[in-house]
N, C-alpha and C positions, 0 to 999 in steps of 0.2 A: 343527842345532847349537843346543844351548844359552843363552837370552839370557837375561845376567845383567844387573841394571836395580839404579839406585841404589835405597835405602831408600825413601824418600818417595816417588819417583817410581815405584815399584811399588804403595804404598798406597794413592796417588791413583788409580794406573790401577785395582785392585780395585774403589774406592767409586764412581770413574765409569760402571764397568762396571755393578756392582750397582744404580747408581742407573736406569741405563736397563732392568735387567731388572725393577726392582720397577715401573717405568712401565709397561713393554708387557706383563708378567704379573700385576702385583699383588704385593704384599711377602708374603703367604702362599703363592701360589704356585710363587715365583721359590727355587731351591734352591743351596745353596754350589755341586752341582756343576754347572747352570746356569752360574755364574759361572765356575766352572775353565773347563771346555769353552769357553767364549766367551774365554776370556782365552789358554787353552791354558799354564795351570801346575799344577804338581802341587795336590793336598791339604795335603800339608805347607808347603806354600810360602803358601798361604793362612792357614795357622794360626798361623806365625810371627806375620803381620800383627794378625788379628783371631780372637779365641777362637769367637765364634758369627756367623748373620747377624745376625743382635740388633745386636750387635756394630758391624755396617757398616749397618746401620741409623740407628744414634744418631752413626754420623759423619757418614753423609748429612746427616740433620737440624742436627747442629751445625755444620755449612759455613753454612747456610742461618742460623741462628739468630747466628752471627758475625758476619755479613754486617749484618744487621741491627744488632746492637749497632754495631758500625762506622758504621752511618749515624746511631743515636741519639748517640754521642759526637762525630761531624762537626756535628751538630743542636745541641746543648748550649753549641757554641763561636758559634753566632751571638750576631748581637746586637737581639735581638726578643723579644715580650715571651714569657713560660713556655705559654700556651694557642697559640699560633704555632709554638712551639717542637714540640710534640705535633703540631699539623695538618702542620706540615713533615716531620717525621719520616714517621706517616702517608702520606703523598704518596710520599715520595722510596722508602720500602718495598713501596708496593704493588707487587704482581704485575704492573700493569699495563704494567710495564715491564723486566719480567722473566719472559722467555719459559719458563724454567728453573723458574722457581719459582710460575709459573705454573701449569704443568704440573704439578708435584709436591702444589698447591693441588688441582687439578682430580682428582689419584687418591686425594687424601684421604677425596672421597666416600664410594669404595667399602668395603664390610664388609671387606675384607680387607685395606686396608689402615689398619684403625680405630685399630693401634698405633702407627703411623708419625704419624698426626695428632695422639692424644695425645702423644705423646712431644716433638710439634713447639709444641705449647702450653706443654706443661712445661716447655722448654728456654728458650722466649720470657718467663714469668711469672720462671723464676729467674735468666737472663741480661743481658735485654734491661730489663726491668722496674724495675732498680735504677737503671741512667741514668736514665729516664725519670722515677724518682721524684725523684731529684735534681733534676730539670727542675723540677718541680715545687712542691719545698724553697725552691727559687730563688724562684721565682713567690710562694711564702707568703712568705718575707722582704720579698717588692717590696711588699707588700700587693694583689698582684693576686687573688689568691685565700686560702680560709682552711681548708685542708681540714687535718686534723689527724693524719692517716696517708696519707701520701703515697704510700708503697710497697702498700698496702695495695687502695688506690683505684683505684691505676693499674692494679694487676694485676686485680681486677673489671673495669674498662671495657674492658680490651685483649681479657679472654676475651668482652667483650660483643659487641668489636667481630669479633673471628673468630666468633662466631655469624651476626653479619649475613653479614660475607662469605662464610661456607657459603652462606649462603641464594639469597646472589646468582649464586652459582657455579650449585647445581643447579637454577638459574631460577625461583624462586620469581616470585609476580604480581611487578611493578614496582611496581605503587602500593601495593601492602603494603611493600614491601620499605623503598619514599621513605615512607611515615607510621612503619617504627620506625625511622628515621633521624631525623626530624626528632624522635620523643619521646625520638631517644639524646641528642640535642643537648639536651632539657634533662636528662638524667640527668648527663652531663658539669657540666653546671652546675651542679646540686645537690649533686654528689660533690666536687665539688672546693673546692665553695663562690668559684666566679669571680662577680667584682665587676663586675656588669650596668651600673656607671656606669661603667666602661674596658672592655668587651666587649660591642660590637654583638649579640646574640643569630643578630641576621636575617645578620648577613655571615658571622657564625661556623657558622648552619646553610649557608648558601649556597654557603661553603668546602669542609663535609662531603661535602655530594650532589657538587659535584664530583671527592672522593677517590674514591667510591665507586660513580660511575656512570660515570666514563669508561672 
């Protein structure tokens, strides 16, 4: 018999589905009808939903990339200072605590999925990026820092900062990995032009290596 499933609750099950096929095959390998077959719905029934995998690709990514905005606008409402605002943010986003997104970090790696990671930077640089500069707008009002393009700077450090965390992923040394963390920490400083006489440098790196080594 036949199961017919609400709207969204079919689209969801699709991206879920797809999501774990592009994990255990690769997003180049994994194919619509992969995903019919595992789901057991027709081709048209897929197409309603989504024109391509492309398509459920960039939904996958944008759950992922929402998720995050959500926690930079939960960040924005504290009441701490704008470079706090950023390490907490930071913190609360890592993979480290998100086994999902974890995962979906770790098949970044691979050539095959090289579109899925682009697309997961570009979603984070136009989404996520704009709170964060606000975060930051904040922070040049307080006179905590003096950077003059905020959106600009943030989106530099954030693709800086998903470099590092490639590196860490596919096991790079450790002690290379902890010396360009600590030379990120003064790049942060210089980008943003933060004010060394309200910002510890030593607690502010000591903050980092804990985002990024636990």
């Amino acid at each position: 018999m036949r199961i017919v499933k609400e709207h969204e609750t079919r689209r969801t099950e699709i991206i879920d589905t797809a999501q774990q096929l592009f994990l255990a095959k690769g997003y180049e390998k994994a194919t619509i009808n992969d995903i019919l077959k595992q789901i057991g719905i027709a081709k048209g029934t897929f197409y309603h939903y989504f024109k391509s995998k492309e398509e459920v690709m960039d939904a996958i990514i944008m759950r992922v990339v929402e998720k995050d905005r959500l926690i930079a606008q939960e960040v924005q409402k504290t009441d701490i200072s704008s470079l706090d605002k950023i390490l907490l943010f930071l913190k609360r986003q890592s993979a480290a605590d998100n086994e999902q997104k974890s995962d979906l970090l770790e098949q970044f790696q691979h050539t095959e999925n090289a579109l899925m990671k682009q697309r997961a930077l570009e979603g984070t640089l136009q989404h996520v990026c704009p709170v964060l500069a606000e975060i930051i707008e904040e922070g040049r009002q307080q006179g905590e820092c003096s950077v003059e393009y905020p959106l600009e700077s943030i989106q530099f450090l954030i693709a800086g900062i998903q470099s590092l965390s490639d590196e860490r992923v596919i096991g790079e040394d450790p002690e290379a990995i902890q010396r360009k963390l600590f030379s990120f920490v003064e790049f942060i400083f210089r980008i943003l032009g933060i004010d060394e006489a309200k910002f510890d440098k030593q607690t502010v790196t000591h903050q980092f290596l804990q985002i990024f080594t636990s």
